[in-house]
N, CA, C and O atoms as CSV, one atom per row, in Angstrom:
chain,resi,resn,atom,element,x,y,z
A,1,UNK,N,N,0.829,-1.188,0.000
A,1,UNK,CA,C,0.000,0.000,0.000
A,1,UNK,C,C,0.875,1.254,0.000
A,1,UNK,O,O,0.612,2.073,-0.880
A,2,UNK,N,N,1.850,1.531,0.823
A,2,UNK,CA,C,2.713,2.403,0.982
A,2,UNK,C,C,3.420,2.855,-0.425
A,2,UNK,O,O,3.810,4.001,-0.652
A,3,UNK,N,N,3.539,1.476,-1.549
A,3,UNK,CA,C,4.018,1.927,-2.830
A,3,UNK,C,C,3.623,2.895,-4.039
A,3,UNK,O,O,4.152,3.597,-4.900
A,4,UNK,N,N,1.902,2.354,-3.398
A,4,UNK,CA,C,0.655,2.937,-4.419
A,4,UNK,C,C,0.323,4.032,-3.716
A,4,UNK,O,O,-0.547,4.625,-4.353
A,5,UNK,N,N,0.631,4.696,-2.538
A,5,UNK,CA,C,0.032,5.530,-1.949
A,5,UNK,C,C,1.807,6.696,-1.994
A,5,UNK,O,O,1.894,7.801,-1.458
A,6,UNK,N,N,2.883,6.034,-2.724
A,6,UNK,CA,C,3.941,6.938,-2.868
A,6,UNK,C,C,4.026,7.392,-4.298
A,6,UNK,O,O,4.657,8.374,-4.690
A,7,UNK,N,N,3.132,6.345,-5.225
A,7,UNK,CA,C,3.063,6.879,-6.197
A,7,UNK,C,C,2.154,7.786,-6.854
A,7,UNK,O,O,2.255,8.362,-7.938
A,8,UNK,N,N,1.018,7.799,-5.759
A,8,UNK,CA,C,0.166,8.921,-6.098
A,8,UNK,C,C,0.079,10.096,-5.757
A,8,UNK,O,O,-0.741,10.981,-6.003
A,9,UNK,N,N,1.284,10.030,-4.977
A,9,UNK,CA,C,2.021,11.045,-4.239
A,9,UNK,C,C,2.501,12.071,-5.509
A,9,UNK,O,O,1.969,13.129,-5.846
A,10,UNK,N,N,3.460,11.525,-5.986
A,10,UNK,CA,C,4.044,11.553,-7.460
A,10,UNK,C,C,3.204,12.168,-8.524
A,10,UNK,O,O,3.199,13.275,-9.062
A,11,UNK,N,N,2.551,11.170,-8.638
A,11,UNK,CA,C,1.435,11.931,-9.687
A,11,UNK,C,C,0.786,13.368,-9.593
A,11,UNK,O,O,0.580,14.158,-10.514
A,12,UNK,N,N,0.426,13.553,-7.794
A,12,UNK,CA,C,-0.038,14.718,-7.146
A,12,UNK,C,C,1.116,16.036,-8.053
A,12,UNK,O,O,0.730,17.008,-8.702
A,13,UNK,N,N,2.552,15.601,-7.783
A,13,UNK,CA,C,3.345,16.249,-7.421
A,13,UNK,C,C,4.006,16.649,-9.082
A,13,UNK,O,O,5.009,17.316,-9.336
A,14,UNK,N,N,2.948,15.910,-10.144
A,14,UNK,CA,C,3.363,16.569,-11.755
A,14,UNK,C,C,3.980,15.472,-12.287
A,14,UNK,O,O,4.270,15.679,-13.465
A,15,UNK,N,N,4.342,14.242,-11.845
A,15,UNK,CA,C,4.769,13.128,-12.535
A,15,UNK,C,C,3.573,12.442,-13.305
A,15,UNK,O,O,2.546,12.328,-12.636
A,16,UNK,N,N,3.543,12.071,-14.313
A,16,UNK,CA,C,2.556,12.148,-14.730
A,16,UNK,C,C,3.121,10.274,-15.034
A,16,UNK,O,O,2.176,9.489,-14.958
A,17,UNK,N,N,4.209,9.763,-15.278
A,17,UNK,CA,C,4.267,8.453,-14.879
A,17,UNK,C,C,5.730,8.302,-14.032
A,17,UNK,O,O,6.814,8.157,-14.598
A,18,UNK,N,N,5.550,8.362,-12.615
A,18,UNK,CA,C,6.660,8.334,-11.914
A,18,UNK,C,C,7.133,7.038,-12.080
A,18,UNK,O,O,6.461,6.013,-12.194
A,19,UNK,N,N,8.784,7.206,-12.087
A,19,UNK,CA,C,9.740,6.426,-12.034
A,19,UNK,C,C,9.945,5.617,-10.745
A,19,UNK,O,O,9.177,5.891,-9.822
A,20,UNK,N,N,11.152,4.366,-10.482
A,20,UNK,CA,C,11.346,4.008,-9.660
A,20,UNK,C,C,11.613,5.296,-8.368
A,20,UNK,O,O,11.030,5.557,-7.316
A,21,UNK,N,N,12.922,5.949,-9.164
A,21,UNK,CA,C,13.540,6.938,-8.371
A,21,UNK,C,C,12.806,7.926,-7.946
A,21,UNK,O,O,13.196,8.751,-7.120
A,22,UNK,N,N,11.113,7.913,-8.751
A,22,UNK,CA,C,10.515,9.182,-7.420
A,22,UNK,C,C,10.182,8.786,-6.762
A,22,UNK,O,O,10.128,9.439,-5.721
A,23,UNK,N,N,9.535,7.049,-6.747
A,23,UNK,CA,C,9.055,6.671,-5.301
A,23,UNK,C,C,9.764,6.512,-4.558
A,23,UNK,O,O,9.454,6.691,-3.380
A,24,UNK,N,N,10.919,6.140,-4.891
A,24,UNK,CA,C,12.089,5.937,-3.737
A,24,UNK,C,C,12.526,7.061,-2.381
A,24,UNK,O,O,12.787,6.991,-1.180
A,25,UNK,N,N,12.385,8.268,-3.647
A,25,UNK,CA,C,12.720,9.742,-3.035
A,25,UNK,C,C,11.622,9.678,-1.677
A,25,UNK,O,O,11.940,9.814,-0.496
A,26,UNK,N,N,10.121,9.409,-2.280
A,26,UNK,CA,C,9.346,9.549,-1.243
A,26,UNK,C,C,9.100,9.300,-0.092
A,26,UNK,O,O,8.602,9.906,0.857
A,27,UNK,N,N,9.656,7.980,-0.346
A,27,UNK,CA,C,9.252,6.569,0.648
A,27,UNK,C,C,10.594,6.900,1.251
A,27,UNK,O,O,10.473,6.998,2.472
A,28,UNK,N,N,11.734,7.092,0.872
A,28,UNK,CA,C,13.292,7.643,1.824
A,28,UNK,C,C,13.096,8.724,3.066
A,28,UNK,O,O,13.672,8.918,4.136
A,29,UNK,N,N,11.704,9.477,2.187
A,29,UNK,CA,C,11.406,10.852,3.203
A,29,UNK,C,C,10.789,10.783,4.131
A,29,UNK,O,O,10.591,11.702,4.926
A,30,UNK,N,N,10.348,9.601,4.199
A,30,UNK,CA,C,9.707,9.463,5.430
A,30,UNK,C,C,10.415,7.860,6.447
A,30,UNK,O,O,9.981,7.112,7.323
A,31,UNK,N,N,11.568,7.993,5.726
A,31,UNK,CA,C,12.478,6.518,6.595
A,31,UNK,C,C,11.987,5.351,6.057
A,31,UNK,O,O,11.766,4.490,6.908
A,32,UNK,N,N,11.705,4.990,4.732
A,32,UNK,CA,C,11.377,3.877,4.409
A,32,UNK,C,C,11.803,3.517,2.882
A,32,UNK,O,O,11.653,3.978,1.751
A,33,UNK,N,N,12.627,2.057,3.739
A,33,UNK,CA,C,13.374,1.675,2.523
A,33,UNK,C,C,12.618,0.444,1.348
A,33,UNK,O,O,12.368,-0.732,1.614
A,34,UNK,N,N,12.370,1.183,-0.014
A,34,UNK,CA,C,11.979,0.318,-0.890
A,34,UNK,C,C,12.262,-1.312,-1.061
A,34,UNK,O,O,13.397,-1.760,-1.224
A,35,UNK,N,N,11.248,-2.007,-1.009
A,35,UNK,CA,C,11.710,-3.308,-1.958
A,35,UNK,C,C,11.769,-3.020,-2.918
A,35,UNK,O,O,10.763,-2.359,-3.175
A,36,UNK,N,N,12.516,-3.119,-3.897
A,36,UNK,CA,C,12.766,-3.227,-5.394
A,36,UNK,C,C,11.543,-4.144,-5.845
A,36,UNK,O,O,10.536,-3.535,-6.207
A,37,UNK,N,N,11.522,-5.139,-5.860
A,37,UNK,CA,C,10.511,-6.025,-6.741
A,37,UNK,C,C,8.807,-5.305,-6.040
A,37,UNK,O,O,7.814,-5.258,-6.765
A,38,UNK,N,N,8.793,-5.001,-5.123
A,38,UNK,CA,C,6.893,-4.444,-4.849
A,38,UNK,C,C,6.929,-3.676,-5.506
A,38,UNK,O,O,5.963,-3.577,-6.262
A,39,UNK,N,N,8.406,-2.344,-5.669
A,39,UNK,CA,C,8.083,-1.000,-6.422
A,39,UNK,C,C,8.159,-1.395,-7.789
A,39,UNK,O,O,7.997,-0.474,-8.589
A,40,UNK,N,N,8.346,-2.437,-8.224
A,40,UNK,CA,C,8.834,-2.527,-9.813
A,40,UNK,C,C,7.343,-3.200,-10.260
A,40,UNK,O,O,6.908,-3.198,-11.411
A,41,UNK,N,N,6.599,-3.830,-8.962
A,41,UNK,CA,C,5.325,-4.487,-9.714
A,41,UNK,C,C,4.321,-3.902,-9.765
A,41,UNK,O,O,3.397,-4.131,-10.545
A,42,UNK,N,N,4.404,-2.529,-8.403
A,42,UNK,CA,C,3.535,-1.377,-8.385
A,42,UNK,C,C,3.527,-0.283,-9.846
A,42,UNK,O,O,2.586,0.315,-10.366
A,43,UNK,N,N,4.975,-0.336,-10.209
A,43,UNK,CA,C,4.882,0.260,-11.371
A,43,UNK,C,C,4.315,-0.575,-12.773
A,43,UNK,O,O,3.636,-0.131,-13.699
A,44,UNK,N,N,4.573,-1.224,-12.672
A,44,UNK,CA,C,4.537,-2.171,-14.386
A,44,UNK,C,C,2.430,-2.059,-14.261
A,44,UNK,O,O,1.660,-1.632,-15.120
A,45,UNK,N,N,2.124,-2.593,-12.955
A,45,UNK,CA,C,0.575,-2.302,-12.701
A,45,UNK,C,C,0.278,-0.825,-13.496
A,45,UNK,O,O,-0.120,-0.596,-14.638
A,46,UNK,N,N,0.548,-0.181,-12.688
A,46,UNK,CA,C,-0.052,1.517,-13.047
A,46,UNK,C,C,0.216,2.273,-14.090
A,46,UNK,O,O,-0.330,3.364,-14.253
A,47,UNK,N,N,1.474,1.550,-15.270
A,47,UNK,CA,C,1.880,2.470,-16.222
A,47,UNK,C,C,0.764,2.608,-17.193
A,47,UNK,O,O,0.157,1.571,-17.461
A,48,UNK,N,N,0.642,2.967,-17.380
A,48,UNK,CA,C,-0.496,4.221,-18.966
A,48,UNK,C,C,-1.555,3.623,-18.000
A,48,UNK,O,O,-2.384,2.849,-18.479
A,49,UNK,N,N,-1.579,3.828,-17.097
A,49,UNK,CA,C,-3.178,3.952,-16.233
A,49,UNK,C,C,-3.434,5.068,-16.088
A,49,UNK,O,O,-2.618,5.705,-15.421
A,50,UNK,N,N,-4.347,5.628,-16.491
A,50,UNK,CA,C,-5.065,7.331,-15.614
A,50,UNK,C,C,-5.350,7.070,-14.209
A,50,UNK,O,O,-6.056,6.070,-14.080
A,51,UNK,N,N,-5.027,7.652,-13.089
A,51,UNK,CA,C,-5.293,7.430,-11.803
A,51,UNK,C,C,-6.912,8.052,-11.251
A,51,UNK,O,O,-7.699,7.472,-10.503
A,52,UNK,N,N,-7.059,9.334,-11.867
A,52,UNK,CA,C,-8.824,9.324,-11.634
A,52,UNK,C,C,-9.818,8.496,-12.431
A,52,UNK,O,O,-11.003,8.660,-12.138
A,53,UNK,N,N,-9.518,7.631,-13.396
A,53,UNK,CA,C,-10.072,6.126,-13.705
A,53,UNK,C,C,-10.124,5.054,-12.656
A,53,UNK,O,O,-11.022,4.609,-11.942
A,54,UNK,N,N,-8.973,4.821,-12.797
A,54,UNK,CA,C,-8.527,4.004,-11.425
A,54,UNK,C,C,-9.676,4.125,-10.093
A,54,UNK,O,O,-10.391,3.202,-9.703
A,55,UNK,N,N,-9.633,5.410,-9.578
A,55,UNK,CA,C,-10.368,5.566,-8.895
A,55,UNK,C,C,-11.741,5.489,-8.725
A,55,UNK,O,O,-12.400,4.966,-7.826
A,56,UNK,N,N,-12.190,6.299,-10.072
A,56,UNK,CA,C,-13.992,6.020,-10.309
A,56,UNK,C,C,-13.976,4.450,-10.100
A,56,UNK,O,O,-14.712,3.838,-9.326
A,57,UNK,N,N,-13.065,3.938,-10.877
A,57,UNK,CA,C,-13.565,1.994,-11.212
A,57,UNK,C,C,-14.210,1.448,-9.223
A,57,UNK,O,O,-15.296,1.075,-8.780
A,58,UNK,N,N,-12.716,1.716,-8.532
A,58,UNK,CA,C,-13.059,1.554,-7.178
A,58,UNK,C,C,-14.085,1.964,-6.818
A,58,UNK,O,O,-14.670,1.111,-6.149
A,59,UNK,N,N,-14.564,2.763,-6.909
A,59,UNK,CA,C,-15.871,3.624,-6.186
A,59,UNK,C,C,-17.041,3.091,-6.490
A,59,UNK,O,O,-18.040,3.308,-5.805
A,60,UNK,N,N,-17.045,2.227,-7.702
A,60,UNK,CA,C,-18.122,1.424,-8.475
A,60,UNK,C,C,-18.462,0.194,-7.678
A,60,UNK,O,O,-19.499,-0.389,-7.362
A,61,UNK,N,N,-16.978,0.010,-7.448
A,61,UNK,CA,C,-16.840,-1.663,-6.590
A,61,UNK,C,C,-17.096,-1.082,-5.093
A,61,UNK,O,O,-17.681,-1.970,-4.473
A,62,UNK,N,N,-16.955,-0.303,-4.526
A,62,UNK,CA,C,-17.255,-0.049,-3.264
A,62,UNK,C,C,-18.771,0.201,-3.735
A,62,UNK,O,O,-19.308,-0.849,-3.381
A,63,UNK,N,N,-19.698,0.937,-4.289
A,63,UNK,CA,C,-20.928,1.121,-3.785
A,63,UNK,C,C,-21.373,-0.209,-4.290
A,63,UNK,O,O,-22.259,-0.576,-3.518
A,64,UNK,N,N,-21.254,-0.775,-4.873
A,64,UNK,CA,C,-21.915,-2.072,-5.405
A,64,UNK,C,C,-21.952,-2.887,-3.944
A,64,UNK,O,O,-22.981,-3.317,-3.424
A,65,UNK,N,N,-20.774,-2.988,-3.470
A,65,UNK,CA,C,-20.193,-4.234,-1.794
A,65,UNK,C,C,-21.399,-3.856,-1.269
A,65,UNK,O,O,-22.295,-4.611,-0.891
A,66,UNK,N,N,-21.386,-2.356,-1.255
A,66,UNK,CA,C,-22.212,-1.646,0.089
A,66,UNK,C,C,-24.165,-2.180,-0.435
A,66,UNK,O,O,-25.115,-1.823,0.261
A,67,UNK,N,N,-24.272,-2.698,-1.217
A,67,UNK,CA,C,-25.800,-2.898,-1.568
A,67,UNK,C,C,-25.632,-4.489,-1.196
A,67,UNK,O,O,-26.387,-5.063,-0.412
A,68,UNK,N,N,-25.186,-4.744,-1.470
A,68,UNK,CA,C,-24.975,-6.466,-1.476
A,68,UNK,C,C,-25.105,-6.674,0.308
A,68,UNK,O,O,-26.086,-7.056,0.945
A,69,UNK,N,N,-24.000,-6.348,0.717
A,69,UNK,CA,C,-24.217,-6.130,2.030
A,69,UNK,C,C,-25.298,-5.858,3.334
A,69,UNK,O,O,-25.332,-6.240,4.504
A,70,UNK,N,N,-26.203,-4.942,2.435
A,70,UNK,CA,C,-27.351,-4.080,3.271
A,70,UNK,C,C,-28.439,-5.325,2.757
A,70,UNK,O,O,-29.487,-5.539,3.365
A,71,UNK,N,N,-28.071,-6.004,1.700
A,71,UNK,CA,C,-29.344,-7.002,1.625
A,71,UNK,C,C,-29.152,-8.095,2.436
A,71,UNK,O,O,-30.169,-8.731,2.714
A,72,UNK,N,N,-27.798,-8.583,3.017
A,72,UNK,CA,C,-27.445,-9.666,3.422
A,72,UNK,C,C,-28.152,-9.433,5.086
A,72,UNK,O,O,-28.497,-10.325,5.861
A,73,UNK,N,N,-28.208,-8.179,5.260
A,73,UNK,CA,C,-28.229,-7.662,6.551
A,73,UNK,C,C,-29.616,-8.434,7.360
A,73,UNK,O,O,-29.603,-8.634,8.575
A,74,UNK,N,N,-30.425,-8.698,6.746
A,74,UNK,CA,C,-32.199,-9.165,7.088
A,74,UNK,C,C,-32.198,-10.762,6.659
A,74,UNK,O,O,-33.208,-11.467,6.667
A,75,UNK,N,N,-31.012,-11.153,6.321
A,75,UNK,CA,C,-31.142,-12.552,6.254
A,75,UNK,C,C,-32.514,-13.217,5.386
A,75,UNK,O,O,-32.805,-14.413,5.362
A,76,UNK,N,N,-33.195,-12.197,4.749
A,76,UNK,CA,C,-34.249,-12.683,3.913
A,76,UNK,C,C,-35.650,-12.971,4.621
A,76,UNK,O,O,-36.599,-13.628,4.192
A,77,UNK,N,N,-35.461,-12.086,6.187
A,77,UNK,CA,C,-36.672,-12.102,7.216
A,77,UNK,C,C,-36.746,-11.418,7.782
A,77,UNK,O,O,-35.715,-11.344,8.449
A,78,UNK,N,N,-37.696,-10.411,8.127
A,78,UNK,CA,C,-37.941,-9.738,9.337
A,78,UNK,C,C,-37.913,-10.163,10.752
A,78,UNK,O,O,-37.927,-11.285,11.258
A,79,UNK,N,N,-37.865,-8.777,11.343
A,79,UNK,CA,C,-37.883,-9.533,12.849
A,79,UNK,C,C,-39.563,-10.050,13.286
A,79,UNK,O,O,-39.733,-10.780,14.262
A,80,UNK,N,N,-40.427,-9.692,12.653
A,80,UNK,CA,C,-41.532,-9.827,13.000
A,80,UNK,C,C,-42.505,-11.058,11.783
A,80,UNK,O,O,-43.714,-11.230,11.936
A,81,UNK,N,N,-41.799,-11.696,10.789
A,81,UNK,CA,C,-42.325,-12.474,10.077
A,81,UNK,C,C,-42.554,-13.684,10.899
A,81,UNK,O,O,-43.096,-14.672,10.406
C-alpha cells in the first residue's frame, strides 16, 4: 500500500508516470526503505493507467459491496415475520 500511496504522491506532485527513483525519493522521506521487486510491480501495474479512472472503477466496486451487504443484513426475514 505504501508503494501505491507513494506513487500517487508523485502523480499529485506533476509526474505524470513516476519512475522508480521518485518513489524511492518519497518513501526515503519518510524513513522507508523500498523493496525493489513491490516498487517494480507497483509500477509495471499503473503504467499508462489514468489514476482518476482508477479511482472512479473503485468507487463502483465499493458502492456495489455496500448494496450487497445491506441485503445480506435481514437474512431474507424480518424480525416480525
Amino acid at each position: 500500500m505504501r508503494y501505491v500511496a507513494a506513487y500517487l504522491l508523485a502523480v499529485l506532485g506533476g509526474k505524470e508516470s513516476p519512475a522508480a527513483g521518485d518513489i524511492e525519493k518519497i518513501l526515503s522521506s519518510v524513513g522507508i526503505e523500498a523493496d525493489q521487486a513491490s516498487l517494480a510491480k507497483v509500477i509495471e501495474q499503473l503504467k499508462g493507467k489514468k489514476i482518476p479512472d482508477l479511482i472512479k472503477e473503485e468507487e463502483k466496486k465499493e458502492a456495489k459491496k455496500e448494496e450487497s451487504e445491506e441485503e445480506d443484513d435481514d437474512m431474507g426475514f424480518g424480525l416480525f415475520d
